[in-house]
ROSE-4610 file (N, C-alpha, C; in Angstrom, 1 decimal, always signed):
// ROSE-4610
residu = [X/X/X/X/X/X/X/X/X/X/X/X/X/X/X/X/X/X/X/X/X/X/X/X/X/X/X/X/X/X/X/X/X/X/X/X/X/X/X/X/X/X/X/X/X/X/X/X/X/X/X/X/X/X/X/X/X/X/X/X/X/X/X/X/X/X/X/X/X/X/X/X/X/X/X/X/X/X/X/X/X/X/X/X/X/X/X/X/X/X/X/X/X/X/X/X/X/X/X/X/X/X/X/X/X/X/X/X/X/X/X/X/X/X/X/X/X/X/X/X/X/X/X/X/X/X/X/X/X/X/X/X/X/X/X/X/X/X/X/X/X/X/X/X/X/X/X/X/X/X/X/X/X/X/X/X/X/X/X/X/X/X/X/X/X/X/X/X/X/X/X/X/X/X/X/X/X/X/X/X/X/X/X/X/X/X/X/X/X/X/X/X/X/X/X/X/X/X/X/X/X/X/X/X/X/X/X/X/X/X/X/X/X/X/X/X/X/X/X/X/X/X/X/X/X/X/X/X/X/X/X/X/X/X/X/X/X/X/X/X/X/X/X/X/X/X/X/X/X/X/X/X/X/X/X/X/X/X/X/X/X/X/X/X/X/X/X/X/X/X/X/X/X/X/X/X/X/X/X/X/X/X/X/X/X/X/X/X/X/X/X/X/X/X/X/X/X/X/X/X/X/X/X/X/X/X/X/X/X/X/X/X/X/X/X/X/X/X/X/X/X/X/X/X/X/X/X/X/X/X/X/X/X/X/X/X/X/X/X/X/X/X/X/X/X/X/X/X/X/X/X/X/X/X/X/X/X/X/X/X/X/X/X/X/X/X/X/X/X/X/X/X/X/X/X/X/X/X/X/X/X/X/X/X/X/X/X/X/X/X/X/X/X/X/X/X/X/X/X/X/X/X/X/X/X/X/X/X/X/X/X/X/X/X/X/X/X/X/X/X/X/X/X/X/X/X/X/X/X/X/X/X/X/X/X/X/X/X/X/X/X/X/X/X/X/X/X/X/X/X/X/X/X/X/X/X/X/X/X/X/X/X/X/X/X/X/X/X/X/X/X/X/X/X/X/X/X/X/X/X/X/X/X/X/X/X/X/X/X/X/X/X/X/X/X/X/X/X/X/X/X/X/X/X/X/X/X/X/X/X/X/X/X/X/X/X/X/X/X/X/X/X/X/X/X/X/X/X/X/X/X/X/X/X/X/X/X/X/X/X/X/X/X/X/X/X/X/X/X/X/X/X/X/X/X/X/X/X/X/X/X/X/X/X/X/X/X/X/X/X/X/X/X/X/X/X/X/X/X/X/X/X/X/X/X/X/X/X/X/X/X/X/X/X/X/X/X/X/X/X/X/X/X/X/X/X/X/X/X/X/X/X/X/X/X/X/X/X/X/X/X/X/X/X/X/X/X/X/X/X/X/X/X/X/X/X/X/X/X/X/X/X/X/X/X/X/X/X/X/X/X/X/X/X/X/X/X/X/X/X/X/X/X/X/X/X/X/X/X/X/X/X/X/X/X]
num = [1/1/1/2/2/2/3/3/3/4/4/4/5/5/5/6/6/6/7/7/7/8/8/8/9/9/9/10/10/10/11/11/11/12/12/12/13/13/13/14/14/14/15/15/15/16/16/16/17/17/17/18/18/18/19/19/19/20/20/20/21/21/21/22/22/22/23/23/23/24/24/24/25/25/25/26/26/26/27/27/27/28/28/28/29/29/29/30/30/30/31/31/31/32/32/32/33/33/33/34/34/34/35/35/35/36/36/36/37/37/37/38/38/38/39/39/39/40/40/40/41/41/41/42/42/42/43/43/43/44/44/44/45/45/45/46/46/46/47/47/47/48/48/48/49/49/49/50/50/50/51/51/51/52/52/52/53/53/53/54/54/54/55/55/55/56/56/56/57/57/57/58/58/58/59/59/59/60/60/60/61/61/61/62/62/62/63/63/63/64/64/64/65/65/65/66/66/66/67/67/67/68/68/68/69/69/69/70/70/70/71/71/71/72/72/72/73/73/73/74/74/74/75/75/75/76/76/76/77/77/77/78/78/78/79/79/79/80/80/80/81/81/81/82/82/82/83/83/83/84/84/84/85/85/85/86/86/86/87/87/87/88/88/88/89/89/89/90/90/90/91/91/91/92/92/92/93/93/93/94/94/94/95/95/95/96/96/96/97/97/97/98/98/98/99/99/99/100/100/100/101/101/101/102/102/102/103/103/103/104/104/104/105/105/105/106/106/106/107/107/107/108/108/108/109/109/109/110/110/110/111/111/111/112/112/112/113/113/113/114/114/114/115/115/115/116/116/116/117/117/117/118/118/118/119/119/119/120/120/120/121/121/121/122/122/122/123/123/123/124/124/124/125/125/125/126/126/126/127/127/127/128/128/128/129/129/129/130/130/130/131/131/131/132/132/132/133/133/133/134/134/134/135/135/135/136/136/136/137/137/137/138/138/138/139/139/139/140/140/140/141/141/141/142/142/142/143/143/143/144/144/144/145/145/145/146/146/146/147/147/147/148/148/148/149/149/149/150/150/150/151/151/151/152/152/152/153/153/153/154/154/154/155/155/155/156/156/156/157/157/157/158/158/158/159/159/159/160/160/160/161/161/161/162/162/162/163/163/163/164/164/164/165/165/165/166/166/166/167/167/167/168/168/168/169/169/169/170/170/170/171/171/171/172/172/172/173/173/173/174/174/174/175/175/175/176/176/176/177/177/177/178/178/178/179/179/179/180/180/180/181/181/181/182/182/182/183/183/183/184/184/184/185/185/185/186/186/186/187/187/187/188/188/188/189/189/189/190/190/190/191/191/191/192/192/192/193/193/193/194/194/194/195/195/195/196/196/196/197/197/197/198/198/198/199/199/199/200/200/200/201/201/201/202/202/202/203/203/203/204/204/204/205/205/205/206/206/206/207/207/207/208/208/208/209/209/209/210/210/210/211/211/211/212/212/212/213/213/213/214/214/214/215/215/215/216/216/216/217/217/217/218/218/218/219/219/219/220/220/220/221/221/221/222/222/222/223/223/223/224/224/224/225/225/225]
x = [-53.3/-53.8/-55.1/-55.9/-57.5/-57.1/-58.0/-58.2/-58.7/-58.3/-59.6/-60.7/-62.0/-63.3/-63.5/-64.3/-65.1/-66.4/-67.2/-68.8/-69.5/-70.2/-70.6/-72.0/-72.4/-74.1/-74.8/-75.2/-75.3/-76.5/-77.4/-78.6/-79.2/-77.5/-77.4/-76.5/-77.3/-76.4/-75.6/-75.3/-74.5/-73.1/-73.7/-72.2/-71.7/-72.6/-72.2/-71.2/-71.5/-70.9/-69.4/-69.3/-68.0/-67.1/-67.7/-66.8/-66.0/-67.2/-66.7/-65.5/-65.6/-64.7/-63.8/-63.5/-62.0/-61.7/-62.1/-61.6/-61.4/-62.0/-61.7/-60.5/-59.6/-58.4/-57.5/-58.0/-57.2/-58.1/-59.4/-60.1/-61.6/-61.9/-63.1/-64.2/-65.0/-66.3/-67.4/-68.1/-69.7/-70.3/-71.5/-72.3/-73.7/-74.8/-76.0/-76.5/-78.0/-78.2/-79.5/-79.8/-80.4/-80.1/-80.3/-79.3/-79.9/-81.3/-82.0/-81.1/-80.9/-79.6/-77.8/-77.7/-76.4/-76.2/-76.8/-76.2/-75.9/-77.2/-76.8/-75.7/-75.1/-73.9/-72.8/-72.5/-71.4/-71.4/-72.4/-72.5/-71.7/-72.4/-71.8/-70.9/-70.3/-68.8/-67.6/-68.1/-66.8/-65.8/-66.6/-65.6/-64.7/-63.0/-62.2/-62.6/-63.6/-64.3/-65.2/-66.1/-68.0/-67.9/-68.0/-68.5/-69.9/-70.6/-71.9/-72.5/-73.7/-73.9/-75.0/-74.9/-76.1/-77.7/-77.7/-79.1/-80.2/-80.7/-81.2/-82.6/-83.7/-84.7/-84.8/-85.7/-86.5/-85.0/-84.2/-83.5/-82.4/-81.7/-80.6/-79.1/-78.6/-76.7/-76.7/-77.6/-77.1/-77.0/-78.2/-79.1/-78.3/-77.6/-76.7/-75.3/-74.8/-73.6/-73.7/-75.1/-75.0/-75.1/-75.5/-75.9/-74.6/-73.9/-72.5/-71.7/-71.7/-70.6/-70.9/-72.1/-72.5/-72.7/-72.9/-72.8/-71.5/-70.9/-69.6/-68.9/-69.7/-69.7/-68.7/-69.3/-68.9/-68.2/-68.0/-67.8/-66.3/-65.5/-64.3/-64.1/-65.1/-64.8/-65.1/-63.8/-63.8/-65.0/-65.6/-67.0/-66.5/-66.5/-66.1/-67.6/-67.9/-69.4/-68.8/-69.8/-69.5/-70.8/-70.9/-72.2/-72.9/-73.6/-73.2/-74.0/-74.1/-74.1/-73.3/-72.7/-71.7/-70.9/-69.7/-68.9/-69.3/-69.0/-69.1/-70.3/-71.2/-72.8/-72.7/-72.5/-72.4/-71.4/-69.7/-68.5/-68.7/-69.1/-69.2/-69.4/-71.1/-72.2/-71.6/-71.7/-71.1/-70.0/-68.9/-67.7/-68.2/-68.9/-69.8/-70.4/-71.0/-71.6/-71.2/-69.5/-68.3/-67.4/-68.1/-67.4/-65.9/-65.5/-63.8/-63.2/-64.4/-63.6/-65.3/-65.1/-65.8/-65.4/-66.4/-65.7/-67.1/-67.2/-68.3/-68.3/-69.5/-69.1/-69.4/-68.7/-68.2/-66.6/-66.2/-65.5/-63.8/-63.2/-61.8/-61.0/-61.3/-60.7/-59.3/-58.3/-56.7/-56.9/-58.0/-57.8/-58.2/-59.6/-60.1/-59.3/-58.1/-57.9/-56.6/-56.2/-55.3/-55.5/-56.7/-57.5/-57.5/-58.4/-58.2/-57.3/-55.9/-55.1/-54.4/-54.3/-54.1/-54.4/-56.2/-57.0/-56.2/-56.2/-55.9/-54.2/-53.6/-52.1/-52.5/-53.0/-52.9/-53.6/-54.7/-55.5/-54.1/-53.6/-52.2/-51.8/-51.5/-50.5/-51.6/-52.9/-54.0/-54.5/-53.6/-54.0/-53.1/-53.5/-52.9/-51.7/-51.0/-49.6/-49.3/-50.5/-49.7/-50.7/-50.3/-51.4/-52.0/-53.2/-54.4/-54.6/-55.1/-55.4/-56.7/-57.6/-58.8/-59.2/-59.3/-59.3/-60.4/-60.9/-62.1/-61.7/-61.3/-61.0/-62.3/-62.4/-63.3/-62.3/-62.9/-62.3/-63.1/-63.2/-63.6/-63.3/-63.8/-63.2/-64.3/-63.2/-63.4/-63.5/-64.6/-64.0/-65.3/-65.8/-66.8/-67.3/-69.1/-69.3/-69.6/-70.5/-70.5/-71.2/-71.8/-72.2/-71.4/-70.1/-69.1/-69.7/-70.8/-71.0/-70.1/-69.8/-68.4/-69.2/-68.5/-69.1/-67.8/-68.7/-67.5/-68.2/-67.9/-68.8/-68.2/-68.1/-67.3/-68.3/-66.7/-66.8/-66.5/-66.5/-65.5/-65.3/-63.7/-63.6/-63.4/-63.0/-63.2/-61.9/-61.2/-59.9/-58.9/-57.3/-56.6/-55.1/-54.5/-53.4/-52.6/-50.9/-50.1/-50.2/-51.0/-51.3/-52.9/-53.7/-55.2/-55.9/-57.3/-58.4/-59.8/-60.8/-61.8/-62.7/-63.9/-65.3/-66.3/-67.1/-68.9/-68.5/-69.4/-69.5/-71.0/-72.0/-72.6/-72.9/-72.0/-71.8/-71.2/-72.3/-71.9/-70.3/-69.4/-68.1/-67.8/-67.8/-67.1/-66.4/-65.7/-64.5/-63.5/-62.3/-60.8/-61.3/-62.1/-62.4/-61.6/-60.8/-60.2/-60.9/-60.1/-60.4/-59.5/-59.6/-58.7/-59.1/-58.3/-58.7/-57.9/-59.0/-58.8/-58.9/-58.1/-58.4/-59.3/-61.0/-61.6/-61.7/-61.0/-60.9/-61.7/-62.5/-62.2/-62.5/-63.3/-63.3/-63.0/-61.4/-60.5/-59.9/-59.9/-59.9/-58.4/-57.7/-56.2/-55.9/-55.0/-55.1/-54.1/-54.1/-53.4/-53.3/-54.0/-53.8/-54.6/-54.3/-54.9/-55.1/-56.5/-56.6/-57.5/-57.1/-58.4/-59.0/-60.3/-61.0/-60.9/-60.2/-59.5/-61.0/-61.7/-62.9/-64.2/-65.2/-66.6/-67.8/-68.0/-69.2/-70.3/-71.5/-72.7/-72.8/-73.1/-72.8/-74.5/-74.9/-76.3/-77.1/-76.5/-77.3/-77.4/-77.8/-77.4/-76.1/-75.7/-74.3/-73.3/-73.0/-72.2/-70.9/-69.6/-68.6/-67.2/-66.5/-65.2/-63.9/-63.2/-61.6/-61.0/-60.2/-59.1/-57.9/-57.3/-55.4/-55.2/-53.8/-53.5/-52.4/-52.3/-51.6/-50.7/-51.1/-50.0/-50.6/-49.3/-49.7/-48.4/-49.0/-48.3/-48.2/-47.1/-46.5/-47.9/-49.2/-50.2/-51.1/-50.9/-51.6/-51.2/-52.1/-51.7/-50.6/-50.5/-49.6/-48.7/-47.9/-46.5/-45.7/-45.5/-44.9/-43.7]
y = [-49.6/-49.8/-50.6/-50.0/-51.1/-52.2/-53.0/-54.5/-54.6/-55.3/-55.4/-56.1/-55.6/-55.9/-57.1/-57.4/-59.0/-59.1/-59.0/-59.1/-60.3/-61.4/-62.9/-62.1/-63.0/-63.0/-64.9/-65.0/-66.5/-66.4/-66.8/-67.0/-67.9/-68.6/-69.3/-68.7/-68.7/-67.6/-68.5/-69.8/-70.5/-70.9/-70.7/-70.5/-69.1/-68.3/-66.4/-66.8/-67.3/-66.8/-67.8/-69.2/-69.4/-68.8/-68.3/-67.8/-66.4/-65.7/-64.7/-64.7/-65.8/-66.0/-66.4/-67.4/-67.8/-66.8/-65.7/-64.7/-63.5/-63.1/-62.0/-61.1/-62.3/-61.9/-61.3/-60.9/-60.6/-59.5/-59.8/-59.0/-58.3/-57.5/-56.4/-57.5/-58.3/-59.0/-58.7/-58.1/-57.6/-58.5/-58.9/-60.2/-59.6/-60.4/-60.3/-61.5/-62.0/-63.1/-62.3/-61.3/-60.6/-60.1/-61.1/-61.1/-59.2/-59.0/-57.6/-56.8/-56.6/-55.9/-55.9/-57.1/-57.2/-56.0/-56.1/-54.8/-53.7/-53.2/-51.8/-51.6/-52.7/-52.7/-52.8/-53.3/-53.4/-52.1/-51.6/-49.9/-49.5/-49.6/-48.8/-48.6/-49.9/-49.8/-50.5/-50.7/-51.3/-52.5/-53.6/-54.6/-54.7/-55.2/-56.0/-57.5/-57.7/-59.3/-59.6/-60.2/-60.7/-62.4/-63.0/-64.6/-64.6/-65.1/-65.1/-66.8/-66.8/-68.3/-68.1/-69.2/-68.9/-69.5/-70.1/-70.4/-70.0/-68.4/-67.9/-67.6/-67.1/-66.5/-65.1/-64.9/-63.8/-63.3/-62.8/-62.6/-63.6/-64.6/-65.4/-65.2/-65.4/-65.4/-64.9/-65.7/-65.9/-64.0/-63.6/-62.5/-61.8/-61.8/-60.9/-60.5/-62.0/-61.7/-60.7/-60.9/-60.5/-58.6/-58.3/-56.7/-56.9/-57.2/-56.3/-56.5/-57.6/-57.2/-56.4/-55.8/-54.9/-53.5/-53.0/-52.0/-51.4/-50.3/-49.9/-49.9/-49.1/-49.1/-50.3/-51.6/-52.7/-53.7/-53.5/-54.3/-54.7/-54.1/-54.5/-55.7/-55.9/-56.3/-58.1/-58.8/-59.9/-60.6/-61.6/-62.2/-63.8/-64.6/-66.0/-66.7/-68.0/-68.2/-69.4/-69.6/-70.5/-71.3/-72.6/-73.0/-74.4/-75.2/-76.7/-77.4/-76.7/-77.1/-77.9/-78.8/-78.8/-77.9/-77.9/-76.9/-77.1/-78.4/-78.3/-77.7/-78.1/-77.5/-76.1/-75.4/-74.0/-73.2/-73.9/-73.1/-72.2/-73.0/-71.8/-70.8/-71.2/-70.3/-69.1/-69.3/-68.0/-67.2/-68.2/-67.1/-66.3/-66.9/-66.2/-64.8/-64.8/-63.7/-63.1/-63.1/-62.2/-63.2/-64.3/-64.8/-65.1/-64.8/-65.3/-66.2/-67.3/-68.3/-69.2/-70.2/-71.3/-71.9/-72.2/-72.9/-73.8/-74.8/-76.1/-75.6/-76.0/-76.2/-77.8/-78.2/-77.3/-76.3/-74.9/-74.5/-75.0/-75.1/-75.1/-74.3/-73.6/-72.0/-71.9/-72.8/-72.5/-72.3/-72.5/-72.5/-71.0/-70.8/-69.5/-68.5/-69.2/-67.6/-67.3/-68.2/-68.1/-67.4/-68.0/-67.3/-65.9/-65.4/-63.6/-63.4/-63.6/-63.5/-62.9/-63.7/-63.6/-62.6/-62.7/-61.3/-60.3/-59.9/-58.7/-58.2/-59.2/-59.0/-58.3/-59.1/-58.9/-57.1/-57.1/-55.6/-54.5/-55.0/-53.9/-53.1/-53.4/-52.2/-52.0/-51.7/-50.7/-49.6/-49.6/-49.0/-47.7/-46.7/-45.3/-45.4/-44.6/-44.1/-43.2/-42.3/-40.8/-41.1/-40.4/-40.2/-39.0/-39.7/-38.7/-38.0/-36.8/-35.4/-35.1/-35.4/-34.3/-33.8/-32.5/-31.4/-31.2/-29.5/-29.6/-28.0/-28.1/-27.4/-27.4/-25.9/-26.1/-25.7/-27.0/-27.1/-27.4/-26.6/-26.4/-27.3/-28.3/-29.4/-29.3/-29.4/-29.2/-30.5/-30.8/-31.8/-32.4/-33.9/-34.2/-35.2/-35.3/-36.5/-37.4/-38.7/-39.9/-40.3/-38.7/-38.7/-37.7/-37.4/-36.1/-34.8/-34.8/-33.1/-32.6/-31.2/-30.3/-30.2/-29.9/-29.1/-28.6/-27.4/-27.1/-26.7/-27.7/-27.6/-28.0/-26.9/-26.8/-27.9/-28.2/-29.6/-29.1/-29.8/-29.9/-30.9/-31.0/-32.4/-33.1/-34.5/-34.9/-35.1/-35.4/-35.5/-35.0/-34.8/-34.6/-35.4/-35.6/-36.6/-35.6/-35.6/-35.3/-35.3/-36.7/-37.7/-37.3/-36.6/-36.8/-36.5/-36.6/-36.5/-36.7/-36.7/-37.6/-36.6/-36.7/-35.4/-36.1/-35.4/-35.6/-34.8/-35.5/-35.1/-35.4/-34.2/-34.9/-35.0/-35.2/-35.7/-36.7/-37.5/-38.8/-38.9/-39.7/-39.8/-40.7/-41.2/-42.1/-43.1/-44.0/-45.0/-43.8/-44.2/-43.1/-42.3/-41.1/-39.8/-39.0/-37.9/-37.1/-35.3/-35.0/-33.7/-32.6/-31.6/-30.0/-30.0/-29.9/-29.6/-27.8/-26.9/-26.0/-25.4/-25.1/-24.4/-22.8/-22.9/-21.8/-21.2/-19.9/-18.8/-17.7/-17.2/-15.9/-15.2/-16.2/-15.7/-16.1/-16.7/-16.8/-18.2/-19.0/-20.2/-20.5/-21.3/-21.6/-22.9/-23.1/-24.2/-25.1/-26.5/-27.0/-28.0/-29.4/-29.8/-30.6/-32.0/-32.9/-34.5/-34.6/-35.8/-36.9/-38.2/-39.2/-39.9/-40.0/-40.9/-41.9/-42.9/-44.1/-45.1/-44.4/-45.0/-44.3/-44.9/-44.3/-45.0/-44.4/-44.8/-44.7/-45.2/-44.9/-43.5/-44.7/-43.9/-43.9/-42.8/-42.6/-42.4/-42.0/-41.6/-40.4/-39.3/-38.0/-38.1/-39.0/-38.7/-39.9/-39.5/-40.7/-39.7/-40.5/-39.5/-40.3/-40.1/-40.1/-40.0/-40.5/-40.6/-40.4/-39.3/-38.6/-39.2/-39.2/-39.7/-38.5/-37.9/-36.8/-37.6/-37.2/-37.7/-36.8/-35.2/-34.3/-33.2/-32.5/-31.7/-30.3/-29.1/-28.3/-27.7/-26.7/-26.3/-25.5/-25.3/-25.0/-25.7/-27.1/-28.3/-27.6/-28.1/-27.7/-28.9/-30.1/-30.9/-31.4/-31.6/-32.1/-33.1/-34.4/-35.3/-35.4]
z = [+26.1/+24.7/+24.8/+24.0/+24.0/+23.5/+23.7/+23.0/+22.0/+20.9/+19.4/+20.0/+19.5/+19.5/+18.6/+19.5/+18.7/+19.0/+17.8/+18.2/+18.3/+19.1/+18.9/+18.6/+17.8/+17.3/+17.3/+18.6/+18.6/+19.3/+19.2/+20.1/+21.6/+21.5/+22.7/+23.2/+24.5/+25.5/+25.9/+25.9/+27.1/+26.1/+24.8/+23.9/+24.0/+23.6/+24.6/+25.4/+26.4/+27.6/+27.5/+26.6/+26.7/+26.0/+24.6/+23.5/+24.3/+25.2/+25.9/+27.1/+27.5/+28.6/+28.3/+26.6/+26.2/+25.7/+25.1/+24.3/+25.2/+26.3/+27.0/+27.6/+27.7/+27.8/+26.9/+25.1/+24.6/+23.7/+23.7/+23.4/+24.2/+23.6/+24.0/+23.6/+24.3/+23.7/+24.0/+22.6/+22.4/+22.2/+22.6/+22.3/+22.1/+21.2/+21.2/+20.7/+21.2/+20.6/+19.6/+19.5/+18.8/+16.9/+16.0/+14.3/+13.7/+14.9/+14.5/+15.0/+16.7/+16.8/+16.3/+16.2/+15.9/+14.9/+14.1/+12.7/+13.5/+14.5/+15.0/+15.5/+16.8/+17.5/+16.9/+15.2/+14.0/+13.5/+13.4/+13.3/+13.9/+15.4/+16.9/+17.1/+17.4/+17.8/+16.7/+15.6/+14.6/+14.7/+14.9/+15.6/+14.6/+15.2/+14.6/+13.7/+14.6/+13.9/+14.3/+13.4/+14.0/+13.7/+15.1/+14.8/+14.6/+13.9/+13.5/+13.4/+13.8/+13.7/+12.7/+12.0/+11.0/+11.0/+12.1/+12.2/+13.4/+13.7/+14.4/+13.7/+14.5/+14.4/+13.6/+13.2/+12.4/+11.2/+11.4/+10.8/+10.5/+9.3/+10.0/+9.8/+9.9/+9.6/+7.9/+6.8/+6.1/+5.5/+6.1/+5.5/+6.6/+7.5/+8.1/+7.5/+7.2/+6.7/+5.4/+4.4/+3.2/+3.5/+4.7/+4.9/+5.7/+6.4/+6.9/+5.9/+4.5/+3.5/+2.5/+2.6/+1.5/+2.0/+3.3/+3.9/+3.9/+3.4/+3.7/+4.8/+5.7/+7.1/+7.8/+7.0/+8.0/+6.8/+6.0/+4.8/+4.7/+5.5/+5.7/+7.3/+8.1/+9.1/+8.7/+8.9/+8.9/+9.4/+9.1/+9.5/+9.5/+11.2/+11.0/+11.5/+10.9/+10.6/+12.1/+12.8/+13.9/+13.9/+13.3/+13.5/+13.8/+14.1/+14.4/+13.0/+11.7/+10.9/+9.9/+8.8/+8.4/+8.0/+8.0/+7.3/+5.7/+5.1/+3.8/+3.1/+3.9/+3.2/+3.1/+3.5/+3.8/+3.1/+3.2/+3.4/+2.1/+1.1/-0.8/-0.4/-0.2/-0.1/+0.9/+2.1/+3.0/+2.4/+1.8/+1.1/+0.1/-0.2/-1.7/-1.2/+0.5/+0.9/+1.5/+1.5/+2.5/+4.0/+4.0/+5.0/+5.0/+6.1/+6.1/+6.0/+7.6/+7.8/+8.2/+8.6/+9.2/+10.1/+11.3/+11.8/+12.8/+13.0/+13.3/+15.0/+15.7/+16.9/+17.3/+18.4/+19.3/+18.9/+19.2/+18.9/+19.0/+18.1/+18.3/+19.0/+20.0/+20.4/+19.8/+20.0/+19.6/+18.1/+16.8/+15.7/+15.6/+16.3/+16.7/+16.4/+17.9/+17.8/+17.2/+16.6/+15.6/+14.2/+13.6/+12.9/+13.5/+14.2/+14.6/+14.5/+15.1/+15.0/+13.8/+12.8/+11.1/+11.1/+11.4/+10.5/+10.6/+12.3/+12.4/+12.2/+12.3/+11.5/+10.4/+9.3/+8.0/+7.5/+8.8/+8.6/+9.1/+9.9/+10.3/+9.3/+8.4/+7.4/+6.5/+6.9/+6.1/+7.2/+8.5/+9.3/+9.6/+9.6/+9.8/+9.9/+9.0/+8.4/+9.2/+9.5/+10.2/+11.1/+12.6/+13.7/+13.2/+13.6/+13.4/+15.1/+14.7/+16.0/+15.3/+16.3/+16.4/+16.2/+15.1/+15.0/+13.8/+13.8/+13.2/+12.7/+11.5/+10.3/+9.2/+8.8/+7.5/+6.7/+5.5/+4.6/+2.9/+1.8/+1.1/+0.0/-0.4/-1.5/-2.7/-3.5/-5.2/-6.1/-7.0/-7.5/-8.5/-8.8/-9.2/-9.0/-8.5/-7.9/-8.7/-8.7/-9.1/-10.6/-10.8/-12.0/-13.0/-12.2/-13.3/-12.9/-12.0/-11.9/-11.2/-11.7/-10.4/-9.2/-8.4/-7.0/-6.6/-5.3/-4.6/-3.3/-2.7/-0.9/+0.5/+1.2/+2.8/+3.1/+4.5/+4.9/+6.2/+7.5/+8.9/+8.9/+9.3/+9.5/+11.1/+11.0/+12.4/+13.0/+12.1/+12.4/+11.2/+11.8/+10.3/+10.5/+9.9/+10.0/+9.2/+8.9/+8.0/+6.7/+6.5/+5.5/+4.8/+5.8/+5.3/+5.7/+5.9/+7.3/+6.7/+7.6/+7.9/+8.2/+7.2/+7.4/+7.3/+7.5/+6.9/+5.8/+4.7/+3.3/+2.4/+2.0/+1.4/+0.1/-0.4/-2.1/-2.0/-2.7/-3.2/-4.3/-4.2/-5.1/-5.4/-6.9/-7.2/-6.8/-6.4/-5.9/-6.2/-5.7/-5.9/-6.3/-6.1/-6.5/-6.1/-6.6/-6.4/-6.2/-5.7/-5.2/-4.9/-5.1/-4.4/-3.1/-2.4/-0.6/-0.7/+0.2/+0.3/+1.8/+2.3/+4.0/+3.7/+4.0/+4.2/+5.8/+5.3/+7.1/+6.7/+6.9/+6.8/+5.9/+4.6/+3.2/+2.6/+2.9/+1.9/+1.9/+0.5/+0.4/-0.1/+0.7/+0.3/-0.4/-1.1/-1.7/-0.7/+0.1/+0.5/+0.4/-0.1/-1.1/-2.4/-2.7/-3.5/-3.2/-3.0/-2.1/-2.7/-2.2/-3.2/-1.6/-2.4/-1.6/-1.2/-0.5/+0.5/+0.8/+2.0/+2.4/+2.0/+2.4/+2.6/+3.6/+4.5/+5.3/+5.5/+6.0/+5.6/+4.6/+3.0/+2.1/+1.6/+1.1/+0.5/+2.0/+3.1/+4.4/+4.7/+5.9/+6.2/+6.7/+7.1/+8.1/+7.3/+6.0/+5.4/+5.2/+5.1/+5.8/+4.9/+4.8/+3.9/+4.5/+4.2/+4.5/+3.4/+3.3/+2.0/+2.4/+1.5/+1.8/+0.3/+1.1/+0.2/-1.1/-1.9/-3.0/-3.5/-3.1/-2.9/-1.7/-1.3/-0.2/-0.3/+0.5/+0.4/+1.5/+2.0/+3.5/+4.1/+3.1/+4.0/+4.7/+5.0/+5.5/+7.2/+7.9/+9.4/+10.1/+9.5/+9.9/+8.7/+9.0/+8.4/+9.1/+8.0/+7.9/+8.9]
C-alpha cells in the first residue's frame, strides 16, 4: 500500500531535510524550497498535506496558501503553516486563508504528527465507496451548465466505479449539477443512469475534469454494486 504524501515548502533546506527524515517512515515526502514551484508539485502529485512556512522569497506562504485554497484542484488538501513566527500573530489571519493548523518552530514532531494523523482519519470516509477500474467508456451526458443552458456532449471517462466515474468534461456546471449519463456505442445512446456532480478540477482550464456519483442507476451500468 502507498504512503500518504506530504508536501514541505520551506526554504531552509536544513529544516527540509529534518521534517523529511522524522516523517519518512510513515509518509511519501515532497519537498521544495521553491513557494513558485510548490503550486505545480500540489498540482502534480496531490498531497495528503502541505506544511508551508510563511516567510519565503518572491512568492510567500501567505499568497500560497490563498491559491491552493482557492484552486479546486487543491482546495481540499489540508495546509499546516510551520513557521518561527508567532503563532498568535498569524493564527486568524491564515485560517481565514484555508489553513488547518499552526504550528511554531522549532517543530513539535509528536503534535505534528498527530495532527496528520487526524487529518487523514477524518478525510477517510469522503474517500471511495466503490473501487474504481480504469476503464474508458464513451459516455454521452445530458443536462445544464452554469448558466441553465442544456447541452448534450460525449465524454471518456478515466475511470468508473459501481457508484460513478471520473472524465474530462468541458462544460462548465454548477455545484451538485445533475445530469443523464448515457452509454454511446455504435450510434446508439442508452440510458444508464442519473448522476450529480461530487468534485471538480482544474475548473475554467482545457483539461478541467469532474467526478459524478450516481444518485440512480440501472442494470445498464457496466459495474454493479
Amino acid at each position: 500500500m502507498s504512503k500518504p504524501k506530504v508536501l514541505i515548502v520551506d526554504d531552509d533546506g536544513a529544516l527540509r531535510g529534518l521534517v523529511k527524515a522524522r516523517l519518512s517512515d510513515t509518509y511519501e515526502v515532497i519537498d521544495t524550497g521553491s513557494s513558485e514551484q510548490a503550486l505545480g508539485l500540489a498540482l502534480e502529485h496531490k498531497p495528503d498535506a502541505i506544511l508551508l512556512d510563511l516567510l519565503m522569497p518572491n512568492c510567500s506562504g501567505f499568497e500560497l496558501c490563498q491559491s491552493l485554497h482557492t484552486l479546486s484542484y487543491t482546495s481540499r488538501i489540508p495546509i499546516f503553516v510551520v513557521t518561527g513566527e508567532s503563532a498568535a500573530k498569524y493564527r486568524d489571519h491564515m485560517s481565514s486563508l484555508g489553513a488547518s493548523g499552526f504550528f511554531e518552530k522549532p517543530i513539535n514532531f509528536p503534535e505534528l504528527k498527530s495532527r496528520l494523523a487526524e487529518e487523514l482519519q477524518a478525510k477517510r470516509p469522503e474517500r471511495r465507496a466503490h473501487v474504481r477500474v480504469r476503464m474508458k467508456l464513451v459516455l454521452k451526458l445530458k443536462g445544464s451548465d452554469e448558466h441553465g443552458r442544456s447541452f448534450e456532449q460525449l465524454t471518456t471517462t478515466e475511470n468508473v466505479s459501481a457508484g460513478g466515474f471520473l472524465c474530462n468534461f468541458p462544460v462548465v456546471l454548477a455545484p451538485d449539477s445533475t445530469v443523464e449519463v448515457f452509454l454511446s456505442s455504435a450510434g446508439q445512446d442508452r440510458y444508464v443512469a442519473r448522476a450529480r456532480a461530487v468534485r471538480g478540477d482544474a475548473l475554467n482550464t482545457p483539461w478541467q475534469r469532474y467526478g459524478f456519483q450516481f444518485t440512480e442507476s440501472s442494470a445498464e451500468w457496466v459495474l454493479q454494486a
